[in-house]
BADO-718847 format. One record per residue: residue number from 1; x, y, z of N, C-alpha, C in turn; residue in one letter; chain. Coordinates in Angstrom, 3 decimals. Layout:
N
<i: NUM | nx: X | ny: Y | nz: Z | cax: X | cay: Y | caz: Z | cx: X | cy: Y | cz: Z | aa: a | ch: A>
...
end
This chain:
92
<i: 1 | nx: -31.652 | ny: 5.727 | nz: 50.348 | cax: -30.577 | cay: 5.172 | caz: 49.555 | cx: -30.798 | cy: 5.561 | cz: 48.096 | aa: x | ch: A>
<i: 2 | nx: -29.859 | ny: 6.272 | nz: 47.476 | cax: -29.922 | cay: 6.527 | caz: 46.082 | cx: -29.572 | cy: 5.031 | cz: 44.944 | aa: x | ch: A>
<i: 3 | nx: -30.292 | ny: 5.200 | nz: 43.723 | cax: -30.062 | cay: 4.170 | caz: 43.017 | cx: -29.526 | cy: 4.786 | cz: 41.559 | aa: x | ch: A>
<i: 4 | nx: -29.130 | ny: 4.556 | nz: 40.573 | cax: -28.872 | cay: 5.315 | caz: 39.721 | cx: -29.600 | cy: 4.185 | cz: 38.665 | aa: x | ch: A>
<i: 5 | nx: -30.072 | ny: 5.319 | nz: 38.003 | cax: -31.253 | cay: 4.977 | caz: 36.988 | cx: -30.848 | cy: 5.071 | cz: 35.601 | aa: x | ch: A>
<i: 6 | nx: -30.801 | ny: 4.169 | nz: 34.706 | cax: -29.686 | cay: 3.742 | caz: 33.276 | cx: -30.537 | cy: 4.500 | cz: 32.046 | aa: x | ch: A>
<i: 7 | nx: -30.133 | ny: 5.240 | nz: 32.107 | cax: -31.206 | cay: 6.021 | caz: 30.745 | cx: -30.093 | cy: 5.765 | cz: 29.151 | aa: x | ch: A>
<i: 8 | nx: -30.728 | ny: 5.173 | nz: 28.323 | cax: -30.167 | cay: 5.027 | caz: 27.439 | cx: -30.320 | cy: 5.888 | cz: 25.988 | aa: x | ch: A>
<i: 9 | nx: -28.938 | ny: 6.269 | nz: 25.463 | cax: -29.067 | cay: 7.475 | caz: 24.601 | cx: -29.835 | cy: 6.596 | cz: 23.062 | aa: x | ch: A>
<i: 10 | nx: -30.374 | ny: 7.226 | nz: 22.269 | cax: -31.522 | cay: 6.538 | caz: 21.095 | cx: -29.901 | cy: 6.171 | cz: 20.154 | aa: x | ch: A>
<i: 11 | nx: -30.162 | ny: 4.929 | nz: 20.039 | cax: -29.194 | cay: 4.374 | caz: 19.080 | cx: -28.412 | cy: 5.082 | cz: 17.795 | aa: x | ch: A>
<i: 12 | nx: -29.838 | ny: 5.553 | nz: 16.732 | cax: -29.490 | cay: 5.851 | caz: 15.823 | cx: -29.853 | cy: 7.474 | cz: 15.871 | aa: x | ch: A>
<i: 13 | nx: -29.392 | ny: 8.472 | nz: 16.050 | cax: -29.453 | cay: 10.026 | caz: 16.090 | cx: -30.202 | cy: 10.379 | cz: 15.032 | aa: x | ch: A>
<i: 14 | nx: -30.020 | ny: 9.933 | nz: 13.713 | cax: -30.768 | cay: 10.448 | caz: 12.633 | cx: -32.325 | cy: 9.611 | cz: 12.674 | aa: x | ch: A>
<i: 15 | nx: -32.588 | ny: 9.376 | nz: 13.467 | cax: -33.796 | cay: 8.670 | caz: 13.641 | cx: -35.027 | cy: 9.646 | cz: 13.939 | aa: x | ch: A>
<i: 16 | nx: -36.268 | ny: 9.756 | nz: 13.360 | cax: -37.245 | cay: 10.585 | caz: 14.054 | cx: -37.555 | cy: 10.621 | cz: 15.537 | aa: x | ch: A>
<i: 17 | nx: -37.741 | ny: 11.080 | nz: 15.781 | cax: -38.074 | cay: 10.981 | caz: 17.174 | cx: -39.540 | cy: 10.584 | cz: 17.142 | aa: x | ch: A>
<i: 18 | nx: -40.118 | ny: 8.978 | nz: 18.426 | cax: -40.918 | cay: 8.429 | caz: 18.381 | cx: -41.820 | cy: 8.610 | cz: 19.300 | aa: x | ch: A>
<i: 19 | nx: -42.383 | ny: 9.564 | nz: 20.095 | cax: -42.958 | cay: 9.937 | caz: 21.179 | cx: -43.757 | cy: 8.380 | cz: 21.886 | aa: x | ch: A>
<i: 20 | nx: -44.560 | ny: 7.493 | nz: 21.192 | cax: -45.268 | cay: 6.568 | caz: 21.397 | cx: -43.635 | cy: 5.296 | cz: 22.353 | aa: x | ch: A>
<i: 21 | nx: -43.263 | ny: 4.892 | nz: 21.382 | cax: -41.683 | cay: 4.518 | caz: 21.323 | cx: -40.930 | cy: 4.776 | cz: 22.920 | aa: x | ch: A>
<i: 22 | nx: -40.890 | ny: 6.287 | nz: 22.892 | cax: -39.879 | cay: 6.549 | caz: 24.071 | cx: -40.709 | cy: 6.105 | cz: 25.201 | aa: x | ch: A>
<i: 23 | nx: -42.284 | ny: 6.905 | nz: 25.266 | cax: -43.801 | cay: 6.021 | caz: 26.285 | cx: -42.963 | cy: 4.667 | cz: 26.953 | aa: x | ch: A>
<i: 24 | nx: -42.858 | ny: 3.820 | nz: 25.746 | cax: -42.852 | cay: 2.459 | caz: 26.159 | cx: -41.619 | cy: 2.249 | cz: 26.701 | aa: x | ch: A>
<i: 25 | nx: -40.678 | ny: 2.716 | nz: 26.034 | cax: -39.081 | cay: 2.372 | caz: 26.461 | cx: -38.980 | cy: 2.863 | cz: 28.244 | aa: x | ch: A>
<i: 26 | nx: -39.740 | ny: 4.178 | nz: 28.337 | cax: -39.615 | cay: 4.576 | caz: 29.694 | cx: -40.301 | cy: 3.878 | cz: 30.708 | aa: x | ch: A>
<i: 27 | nx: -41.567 | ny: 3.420 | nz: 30.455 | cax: -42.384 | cay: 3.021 | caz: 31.277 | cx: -41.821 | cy: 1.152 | cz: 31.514 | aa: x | ch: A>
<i: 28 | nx: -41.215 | ny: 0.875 | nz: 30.234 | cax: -40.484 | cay: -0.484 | caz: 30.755 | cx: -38.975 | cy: -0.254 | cz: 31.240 | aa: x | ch: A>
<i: 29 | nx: -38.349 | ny: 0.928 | nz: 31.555 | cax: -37.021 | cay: 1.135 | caz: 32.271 | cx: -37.909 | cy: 1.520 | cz: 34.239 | aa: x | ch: A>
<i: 30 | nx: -39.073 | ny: 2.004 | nz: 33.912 | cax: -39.619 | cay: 2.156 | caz: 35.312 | cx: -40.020 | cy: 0.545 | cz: 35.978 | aa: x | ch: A>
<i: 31 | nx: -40.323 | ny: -0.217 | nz: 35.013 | cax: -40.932 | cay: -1.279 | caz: 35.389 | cx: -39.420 | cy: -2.325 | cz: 35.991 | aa: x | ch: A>
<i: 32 | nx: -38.482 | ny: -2.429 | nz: 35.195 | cax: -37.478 | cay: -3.020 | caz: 35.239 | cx: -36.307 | cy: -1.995 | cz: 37.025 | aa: x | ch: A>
<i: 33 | nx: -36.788 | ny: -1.155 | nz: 37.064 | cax: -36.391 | cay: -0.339 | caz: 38.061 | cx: -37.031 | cy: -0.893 | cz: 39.322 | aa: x | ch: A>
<i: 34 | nx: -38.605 | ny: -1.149 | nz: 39.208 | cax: -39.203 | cay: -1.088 | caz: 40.367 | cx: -39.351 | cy: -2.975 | cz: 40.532 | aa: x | ch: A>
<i: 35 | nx: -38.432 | ny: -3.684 | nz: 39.980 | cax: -38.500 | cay: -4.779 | caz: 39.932 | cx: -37.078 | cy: -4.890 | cz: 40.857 | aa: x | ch: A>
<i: 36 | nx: -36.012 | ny: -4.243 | nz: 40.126 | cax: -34.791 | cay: -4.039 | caz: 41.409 | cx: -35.056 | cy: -3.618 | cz: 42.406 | aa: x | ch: A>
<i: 37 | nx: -36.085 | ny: -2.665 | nz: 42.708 | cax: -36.341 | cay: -2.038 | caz: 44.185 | cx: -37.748 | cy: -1.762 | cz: 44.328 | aa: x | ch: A>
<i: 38 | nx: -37.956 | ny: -3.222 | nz: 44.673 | cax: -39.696 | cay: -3.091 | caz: 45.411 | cx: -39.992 | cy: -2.130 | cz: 46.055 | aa: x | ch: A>
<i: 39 | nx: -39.205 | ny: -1.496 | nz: 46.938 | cax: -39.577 | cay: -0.755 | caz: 47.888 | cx: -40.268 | cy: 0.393 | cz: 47.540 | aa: x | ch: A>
<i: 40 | nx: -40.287 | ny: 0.889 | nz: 46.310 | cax: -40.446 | cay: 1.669 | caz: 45.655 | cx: -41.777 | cy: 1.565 | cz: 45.200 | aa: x | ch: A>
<i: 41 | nx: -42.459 | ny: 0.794 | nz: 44.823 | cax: -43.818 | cay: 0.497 | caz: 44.464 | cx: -44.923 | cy: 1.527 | cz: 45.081 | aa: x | ch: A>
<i: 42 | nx: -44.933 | ny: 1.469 | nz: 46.197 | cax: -45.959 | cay: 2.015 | caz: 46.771 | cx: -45.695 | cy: 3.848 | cz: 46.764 | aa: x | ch: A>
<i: 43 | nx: -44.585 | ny: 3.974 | nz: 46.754 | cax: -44.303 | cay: 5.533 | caz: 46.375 | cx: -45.161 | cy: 5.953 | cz: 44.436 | aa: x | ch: A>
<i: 44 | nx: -44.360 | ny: 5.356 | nz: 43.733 | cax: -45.121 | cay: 4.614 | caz: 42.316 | cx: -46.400 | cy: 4.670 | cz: 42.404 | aa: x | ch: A>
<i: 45 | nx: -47.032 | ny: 4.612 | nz: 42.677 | cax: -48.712 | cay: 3.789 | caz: 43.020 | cx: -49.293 | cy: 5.316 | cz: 43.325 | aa: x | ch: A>
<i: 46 | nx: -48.360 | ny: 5.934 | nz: 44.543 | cax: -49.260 | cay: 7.332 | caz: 44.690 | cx: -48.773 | cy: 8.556 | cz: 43.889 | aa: x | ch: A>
<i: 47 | nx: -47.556 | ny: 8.468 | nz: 43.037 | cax: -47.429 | cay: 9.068 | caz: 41.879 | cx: -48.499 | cy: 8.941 | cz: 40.467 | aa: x | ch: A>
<i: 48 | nx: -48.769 | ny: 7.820 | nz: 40.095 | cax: -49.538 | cay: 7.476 | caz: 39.286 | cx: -51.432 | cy: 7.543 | cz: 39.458 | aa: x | ch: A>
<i: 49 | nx: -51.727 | ny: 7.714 | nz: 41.100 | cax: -52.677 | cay: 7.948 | caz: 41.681 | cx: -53.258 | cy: 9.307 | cz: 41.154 | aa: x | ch: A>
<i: 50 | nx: -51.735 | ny: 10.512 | nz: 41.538 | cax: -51.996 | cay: 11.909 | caz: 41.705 | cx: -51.813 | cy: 12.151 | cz: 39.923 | aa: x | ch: A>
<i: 51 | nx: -51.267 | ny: 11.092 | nz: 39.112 | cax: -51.235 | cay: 11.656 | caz: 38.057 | cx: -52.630 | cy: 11.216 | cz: 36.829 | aa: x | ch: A>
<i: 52 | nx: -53.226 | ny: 10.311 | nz: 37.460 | cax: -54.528 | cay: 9.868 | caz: 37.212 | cx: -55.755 | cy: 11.094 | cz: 36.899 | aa: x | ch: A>
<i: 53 | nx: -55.369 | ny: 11.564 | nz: 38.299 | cax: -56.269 | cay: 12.742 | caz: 38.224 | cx: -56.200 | cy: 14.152 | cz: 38.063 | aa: x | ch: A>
<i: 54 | nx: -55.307 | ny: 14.212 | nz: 37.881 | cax: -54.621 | cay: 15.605 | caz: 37.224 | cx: -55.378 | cy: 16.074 | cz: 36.146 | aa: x | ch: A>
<i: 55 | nx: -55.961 | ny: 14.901 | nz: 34.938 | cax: -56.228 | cay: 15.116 | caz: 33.795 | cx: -55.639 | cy: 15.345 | cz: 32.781 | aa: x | ch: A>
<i: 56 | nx: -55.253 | ny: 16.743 | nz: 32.412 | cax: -54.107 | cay: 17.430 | caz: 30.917 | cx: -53.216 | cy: 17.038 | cz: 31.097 | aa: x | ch: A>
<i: 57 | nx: -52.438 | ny: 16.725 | nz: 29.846 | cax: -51.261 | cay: 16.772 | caz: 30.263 | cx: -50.160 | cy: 18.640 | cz: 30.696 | aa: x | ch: A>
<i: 58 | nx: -50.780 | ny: 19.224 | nz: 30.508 | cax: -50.371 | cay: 20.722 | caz: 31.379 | cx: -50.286 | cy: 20.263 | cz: 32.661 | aa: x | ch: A>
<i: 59 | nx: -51.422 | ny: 19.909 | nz: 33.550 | cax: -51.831 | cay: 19.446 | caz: 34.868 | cx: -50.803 | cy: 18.753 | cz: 34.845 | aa: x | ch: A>
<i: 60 | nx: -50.282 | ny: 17.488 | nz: 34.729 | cax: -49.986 | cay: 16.089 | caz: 34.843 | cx: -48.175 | cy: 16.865 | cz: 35.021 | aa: x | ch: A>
<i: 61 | nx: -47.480 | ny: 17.988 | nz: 34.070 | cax: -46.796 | cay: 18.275 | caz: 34.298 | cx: -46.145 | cy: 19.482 | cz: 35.818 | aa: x | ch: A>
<i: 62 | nx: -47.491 | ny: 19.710 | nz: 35.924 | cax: -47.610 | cay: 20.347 | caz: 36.892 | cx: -47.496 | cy: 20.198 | cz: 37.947 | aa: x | ch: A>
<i: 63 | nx: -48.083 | ny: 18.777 | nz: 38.111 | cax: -48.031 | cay: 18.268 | caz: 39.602 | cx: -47.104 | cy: 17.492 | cz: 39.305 | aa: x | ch: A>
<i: 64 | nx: -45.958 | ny: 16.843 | nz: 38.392 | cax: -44.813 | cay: 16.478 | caz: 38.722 | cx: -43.794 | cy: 17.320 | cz: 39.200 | aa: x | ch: A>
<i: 65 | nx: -44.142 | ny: 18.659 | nz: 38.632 | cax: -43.073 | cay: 19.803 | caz: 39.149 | cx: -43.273 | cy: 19.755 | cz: 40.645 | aa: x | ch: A>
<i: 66 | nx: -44.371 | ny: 20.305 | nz: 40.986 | cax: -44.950 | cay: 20.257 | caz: 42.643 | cx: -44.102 | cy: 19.007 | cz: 43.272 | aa: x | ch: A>
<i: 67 | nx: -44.559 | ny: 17.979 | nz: 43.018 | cax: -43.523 | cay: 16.707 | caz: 43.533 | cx: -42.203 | cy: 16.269 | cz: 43.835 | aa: x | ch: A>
<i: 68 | nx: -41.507 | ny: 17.331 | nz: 42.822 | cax: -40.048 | cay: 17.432 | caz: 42.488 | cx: -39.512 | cy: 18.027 | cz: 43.269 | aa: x | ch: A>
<i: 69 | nx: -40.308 | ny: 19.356 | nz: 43.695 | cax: -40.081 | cay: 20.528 | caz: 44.028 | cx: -40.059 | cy: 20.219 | cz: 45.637 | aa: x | ch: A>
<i: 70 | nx: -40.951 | ny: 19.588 | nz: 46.227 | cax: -41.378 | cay: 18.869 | caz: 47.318 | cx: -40.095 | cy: 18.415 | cz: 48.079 | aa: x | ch: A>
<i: 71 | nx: -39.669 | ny: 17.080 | nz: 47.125 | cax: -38.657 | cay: 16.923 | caz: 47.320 | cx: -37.693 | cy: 16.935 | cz: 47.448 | aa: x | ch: A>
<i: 72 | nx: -37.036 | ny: 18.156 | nz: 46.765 | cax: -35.868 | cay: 19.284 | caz: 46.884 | cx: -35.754 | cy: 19.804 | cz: 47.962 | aa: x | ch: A>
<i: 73 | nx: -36.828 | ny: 20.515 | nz: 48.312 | cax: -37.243 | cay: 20.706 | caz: 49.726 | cx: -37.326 | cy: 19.906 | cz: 51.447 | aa: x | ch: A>
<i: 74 | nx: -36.978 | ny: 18.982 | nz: 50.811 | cax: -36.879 | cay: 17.651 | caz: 51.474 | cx: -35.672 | cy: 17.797 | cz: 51.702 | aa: x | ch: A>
<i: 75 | nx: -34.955 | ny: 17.422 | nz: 50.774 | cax: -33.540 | cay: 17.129 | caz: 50.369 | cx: -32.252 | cy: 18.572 | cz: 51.092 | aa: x | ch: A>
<i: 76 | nx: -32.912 | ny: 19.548 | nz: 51.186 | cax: -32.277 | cay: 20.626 | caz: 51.529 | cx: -32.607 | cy: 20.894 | cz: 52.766 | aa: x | ch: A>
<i: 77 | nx: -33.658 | ny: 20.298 | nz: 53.071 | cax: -33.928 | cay: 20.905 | caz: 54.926 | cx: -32.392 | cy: 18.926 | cz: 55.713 | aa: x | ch: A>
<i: 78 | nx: -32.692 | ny: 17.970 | nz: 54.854 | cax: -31.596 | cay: 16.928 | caz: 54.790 | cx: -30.146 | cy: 17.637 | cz: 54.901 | aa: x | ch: A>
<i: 79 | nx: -30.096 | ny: 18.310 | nz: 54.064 | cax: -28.404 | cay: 18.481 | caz: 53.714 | cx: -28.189 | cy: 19.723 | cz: 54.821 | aa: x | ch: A>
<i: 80 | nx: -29.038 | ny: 20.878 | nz: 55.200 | cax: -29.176 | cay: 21.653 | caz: 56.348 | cx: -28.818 | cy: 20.489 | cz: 57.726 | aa: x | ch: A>
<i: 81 | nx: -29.274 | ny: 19.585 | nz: 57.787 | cax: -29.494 | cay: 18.782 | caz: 58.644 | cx: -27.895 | cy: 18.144 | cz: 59.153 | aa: x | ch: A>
<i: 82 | nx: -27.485 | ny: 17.428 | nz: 58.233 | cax: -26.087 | cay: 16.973 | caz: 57.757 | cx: -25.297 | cy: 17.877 | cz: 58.239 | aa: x | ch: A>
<i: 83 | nx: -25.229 | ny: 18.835 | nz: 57.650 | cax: -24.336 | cay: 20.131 | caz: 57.579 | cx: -24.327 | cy: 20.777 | cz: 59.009 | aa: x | ch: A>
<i: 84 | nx: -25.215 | ny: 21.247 | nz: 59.818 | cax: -25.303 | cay: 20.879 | caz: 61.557 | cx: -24.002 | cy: 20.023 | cz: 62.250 | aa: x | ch: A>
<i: 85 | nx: -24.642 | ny: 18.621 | nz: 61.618 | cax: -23.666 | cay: 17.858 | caz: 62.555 | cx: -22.609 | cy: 17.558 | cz: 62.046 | aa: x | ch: A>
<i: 86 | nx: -22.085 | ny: 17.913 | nz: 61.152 | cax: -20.870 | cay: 17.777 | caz: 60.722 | cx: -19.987 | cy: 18.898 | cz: 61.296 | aa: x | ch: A>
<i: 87 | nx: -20.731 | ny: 20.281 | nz: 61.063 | cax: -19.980 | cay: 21.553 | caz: 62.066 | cx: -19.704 | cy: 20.571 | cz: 63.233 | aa: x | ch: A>
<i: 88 | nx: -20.990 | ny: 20.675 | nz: 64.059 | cax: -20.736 | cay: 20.342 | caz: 65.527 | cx: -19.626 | cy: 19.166 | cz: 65.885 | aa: x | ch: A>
<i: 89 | nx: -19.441 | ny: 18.141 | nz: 64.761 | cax: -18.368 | cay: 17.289 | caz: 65.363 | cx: -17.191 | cy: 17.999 | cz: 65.239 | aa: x | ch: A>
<i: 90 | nx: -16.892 | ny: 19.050 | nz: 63.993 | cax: -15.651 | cay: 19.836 | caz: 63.685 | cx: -15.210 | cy: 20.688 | cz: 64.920 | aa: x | ch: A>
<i: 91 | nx: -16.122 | ny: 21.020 | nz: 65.774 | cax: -15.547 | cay: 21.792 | caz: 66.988 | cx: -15.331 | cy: 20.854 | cz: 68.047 | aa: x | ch: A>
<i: 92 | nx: -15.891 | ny: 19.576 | nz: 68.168 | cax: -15.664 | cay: 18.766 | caz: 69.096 | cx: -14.121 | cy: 18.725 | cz: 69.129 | aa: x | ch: A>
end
């Protein structure tokens, strides 16, 4: 089940940009996320596991790509999947 996730644009544009700032804003839009959908926690848990040990942040971006990428892959052998039975009912 997809959820849509509220990312909010920075109020004031002429504002510096706060790297520390956005940290917190994101990590409390994840927290407030995984409070709507528990279910999610334990996925969370082994994201933050694999990103523990990654080390750099080079690494840390790295294996989020890998993860992403994973899941795309996921998502497309899904929509391959879909796309099957949707033919097959069209000839029924």
């Amino acid at each position: 089940m997809a959820h849509r996730l509220h990312i909010s644009k920075q109020e004031n544009a002429t504002q510096t940009w706060d790297p520390d700032r956005q940290l917190r804003n994101a990590v409390a839009e994840r927290d407030r996320f995984l409070e709507r959908c528990p279910q999610y926690r334990g996925l969370q848990q082994e994201i933050d596991d694999l990103l523990e040990k990654a080390g750099s942040a080079d690494n840390r971006m790295a294996v989020l790509a890998l993860l992403m990428e994973s899941k795309l892959i996921e998502l497309h052998g899904q929509l391959q999947r879909l796309n099957r039975i949707l033919l097959s009912a069209q000839d029924r």
